[in-house]
N, C-alpha and C positions, 0 to 999 in steps of 0.2 A: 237150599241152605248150603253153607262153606261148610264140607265135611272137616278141616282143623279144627272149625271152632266147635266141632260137637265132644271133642275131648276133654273140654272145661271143665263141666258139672261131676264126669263121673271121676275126672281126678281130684275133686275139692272132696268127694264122698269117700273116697279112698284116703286123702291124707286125714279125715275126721278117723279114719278103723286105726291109722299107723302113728299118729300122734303119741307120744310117752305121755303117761299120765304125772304131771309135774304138780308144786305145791301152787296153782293161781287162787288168785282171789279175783272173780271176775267182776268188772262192772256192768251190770245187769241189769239194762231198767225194764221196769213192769209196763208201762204204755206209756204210747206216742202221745205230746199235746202239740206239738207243731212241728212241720216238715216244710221244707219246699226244696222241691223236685224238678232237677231239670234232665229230659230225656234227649236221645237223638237214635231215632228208628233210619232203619236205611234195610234196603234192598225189597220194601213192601208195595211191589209191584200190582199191577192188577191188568189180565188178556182182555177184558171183557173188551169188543170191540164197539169203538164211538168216546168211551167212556178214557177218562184222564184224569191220571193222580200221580201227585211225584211220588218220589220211590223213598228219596231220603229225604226226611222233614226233623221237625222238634217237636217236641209236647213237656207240658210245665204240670205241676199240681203244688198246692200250697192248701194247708188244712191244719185250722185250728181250734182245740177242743178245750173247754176248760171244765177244771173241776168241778164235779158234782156237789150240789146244794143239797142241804134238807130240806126241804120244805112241808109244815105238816106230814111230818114222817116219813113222806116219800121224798127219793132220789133224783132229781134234777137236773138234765143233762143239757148242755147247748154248744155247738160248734159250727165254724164255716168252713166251707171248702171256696176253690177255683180251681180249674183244670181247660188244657186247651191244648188245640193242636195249631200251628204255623203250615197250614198244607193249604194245597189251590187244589179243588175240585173242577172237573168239568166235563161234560156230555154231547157229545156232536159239535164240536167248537164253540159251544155257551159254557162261559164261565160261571160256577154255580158261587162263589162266594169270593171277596173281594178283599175281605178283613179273617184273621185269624180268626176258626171258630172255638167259642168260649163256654165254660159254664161256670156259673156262679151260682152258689146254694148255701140253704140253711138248713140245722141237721138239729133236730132237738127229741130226747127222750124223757120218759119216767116212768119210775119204776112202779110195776102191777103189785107187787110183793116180796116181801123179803122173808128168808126162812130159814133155817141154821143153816140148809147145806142147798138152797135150791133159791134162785131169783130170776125174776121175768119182768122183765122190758120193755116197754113200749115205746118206738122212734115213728118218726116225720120227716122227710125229706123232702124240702122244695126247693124249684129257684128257675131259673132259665138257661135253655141252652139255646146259643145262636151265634151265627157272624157279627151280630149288631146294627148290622145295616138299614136290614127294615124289622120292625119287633110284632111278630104277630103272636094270636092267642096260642097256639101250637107250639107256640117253643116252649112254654113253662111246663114242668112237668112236677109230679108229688110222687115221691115215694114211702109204702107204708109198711112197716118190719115188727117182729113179736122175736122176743129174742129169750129162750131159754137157759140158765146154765147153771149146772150144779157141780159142788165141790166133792172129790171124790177121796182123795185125802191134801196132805198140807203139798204135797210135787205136784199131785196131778188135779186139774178138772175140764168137765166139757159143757158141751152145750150145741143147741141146735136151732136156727133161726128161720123165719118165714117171711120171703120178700115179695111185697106185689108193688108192680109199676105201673105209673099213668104215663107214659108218653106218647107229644103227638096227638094231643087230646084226643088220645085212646088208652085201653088198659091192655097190656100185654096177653097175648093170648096163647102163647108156646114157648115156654110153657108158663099156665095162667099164674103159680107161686111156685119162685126159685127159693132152695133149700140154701141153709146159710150155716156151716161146721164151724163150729169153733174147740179149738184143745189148747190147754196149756200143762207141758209134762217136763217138767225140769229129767231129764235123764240122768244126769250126773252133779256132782258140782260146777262143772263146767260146759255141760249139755245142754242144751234146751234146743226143745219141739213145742213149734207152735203156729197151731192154723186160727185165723183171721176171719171167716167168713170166704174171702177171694183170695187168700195169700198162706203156704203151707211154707215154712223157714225152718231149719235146722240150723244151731248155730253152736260151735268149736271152737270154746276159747283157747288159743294158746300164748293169749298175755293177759295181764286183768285189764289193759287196753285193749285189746284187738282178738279179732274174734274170725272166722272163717267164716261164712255161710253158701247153705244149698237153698235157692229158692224155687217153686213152681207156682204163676201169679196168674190168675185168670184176671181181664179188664176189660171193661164196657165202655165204650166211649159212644156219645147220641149227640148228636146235634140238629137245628132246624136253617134251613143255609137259605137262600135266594130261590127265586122262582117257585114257591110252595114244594121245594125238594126238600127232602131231612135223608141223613148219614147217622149207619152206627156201623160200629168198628167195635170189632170183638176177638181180642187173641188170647191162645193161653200161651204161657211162655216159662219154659226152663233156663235155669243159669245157676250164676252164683256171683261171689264176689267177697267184700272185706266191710265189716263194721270198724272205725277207730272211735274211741274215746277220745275227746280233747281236753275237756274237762269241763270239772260244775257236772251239767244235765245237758252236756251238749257233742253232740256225737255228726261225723261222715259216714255215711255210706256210698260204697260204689258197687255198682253191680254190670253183669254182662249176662246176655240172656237172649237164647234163639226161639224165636216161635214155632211151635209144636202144632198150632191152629189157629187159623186166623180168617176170618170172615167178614165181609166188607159188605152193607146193604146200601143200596141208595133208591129214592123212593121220590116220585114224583105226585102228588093227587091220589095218592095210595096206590098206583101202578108201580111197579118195582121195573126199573131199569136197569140195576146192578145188582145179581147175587153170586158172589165170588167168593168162592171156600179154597183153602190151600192152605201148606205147611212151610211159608217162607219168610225169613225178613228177621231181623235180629236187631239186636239196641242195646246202647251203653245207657247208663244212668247214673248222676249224683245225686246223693240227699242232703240236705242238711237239717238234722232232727234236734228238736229238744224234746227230752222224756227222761222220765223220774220212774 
């Protein structure tokens, strides 16, 4: 990693302590219903010898949720996602994929129970991850989540989630269910902490427009490429960056953000030919979110 850029995060934490507390009125939305995200990672090398990946690529996400229904009592939830990466794979000079690899999914919940201060959720995740090129049964994958979360007063509440995954027409095995935190704690007027399941944010208003934040994002990225290979890519990554308001329910974000972990499989017939762990590679991002 470029030791300048590891000074980002901890001076964005420090101007959130030395901020004067002034009169804002923040604009604060409560959830995301649609994003589209465009990345550019760069320095995400890999030694493994034979094995070839560029270093600086792109990746996109686009995901959209809509309002919950009632239906017979219970809560009703449906959204789509896409996500992809613009990267060349490839192993002993075979190139593993031709087209940017993609996913496309559908994401649908409802709710187990409702209770003054306690609700559980049940989701669904399917769809396909692949180049496109050739579509086999292994690229579609289901995921299946129970989603806890109780209000603890009117600032703060949590919640604890349980994820298991089918990819690769297999079920994940290490581990068999990942843990999924979720908090929402208004600290201040102008504060707010909040984890996500994979995304831990602090955010610093110092306009009712614009806002500072500290993020630490963990991402899973799986795909099913050419020659019965599949790729997952797995980084966590520290940064920070700038919320603006533009107006309505429509907001930028940009962020900066070095990886702290980052691990790279590639898997042929279920032999594994690349497993590469390391702490390198960093990435800019835009968003542009609508949320209310």
């Amino acid at each position: 990693m470029n030791p300048p850029f590891l000074c980002i995060p901890p001076l964005l934490l420090t101007a959130f302590l030395l901020l004067p507390a002034r009169a804002i009125e923040p604009q604060h939305p409560k959830y995301d219903y649609a994003t589209f995200t465009v990345e550019h990672l760069m320095a995400c090398g890999n030694d493994t010898p034979g094995f070839g990946a560029e270093k600086k690529f792109q990746a996109w996400w686009m995901f959209v949720s809509f309002p919950g229904l009632a239906v017979f009592g219970r809560d009703i939830y449906l959204a789509a996602e896409v996500d992809g990466m613009d990267r060349v794979w490839s192993y002993q000079g075979e190139r593993l994929n031709r087209t940017p690899a993609t996913r496309i999914g559908l994401f649908s919940g409802v709710s187990i129970f409702k209770r003054d201060k306690h609700r559980g959720t049940f989701f669904v995740g399917t769809g396909v991850a692949s180049d496109f090129v050739s579509l086999h049964r292994d690229a579609a994958y289901v995921h299946l989540i129970y989603d806890h979360r109780f209000t603890i007063s009117d600032r703060l509440s949590a919640g604890l989630g349980l994820l298991v995954m089918h990819n690769f027409d297999r079920w994940q095995r290490d581990p068999p269910v990942n843990l999924l935190p979720s908090l929402r704690w208004d600290i201040s007027r102008t504060t707010f902490l909040r984890i996500a399941w994979d995304n831990l944010t602090i955010r610093q208003y110092v306009h009712g427009r614009v806002a500072l934040v500290g993020e630490l994002r963990y991402d899973f990225s799986f795909f099913r490429l050419d020659h019965n290979t599949t790729v997952e890519f797995e980084t966590v990554a520290a940064g920070g960056g700038v919320d603006i308001w533009i107006a309505g329910d429509l907001y930028v974000r940009a962020r900066y953000k070095e990886l702290v972990y980052k691990n790279e499989l590639v898997e042929r017939d279920l032999d594994v030919l690349v497993d590469d762990t390391g702490m390198r590679g960093r990435a800019v991002k835009v968003l542009l979110v609508y949320a209310r």
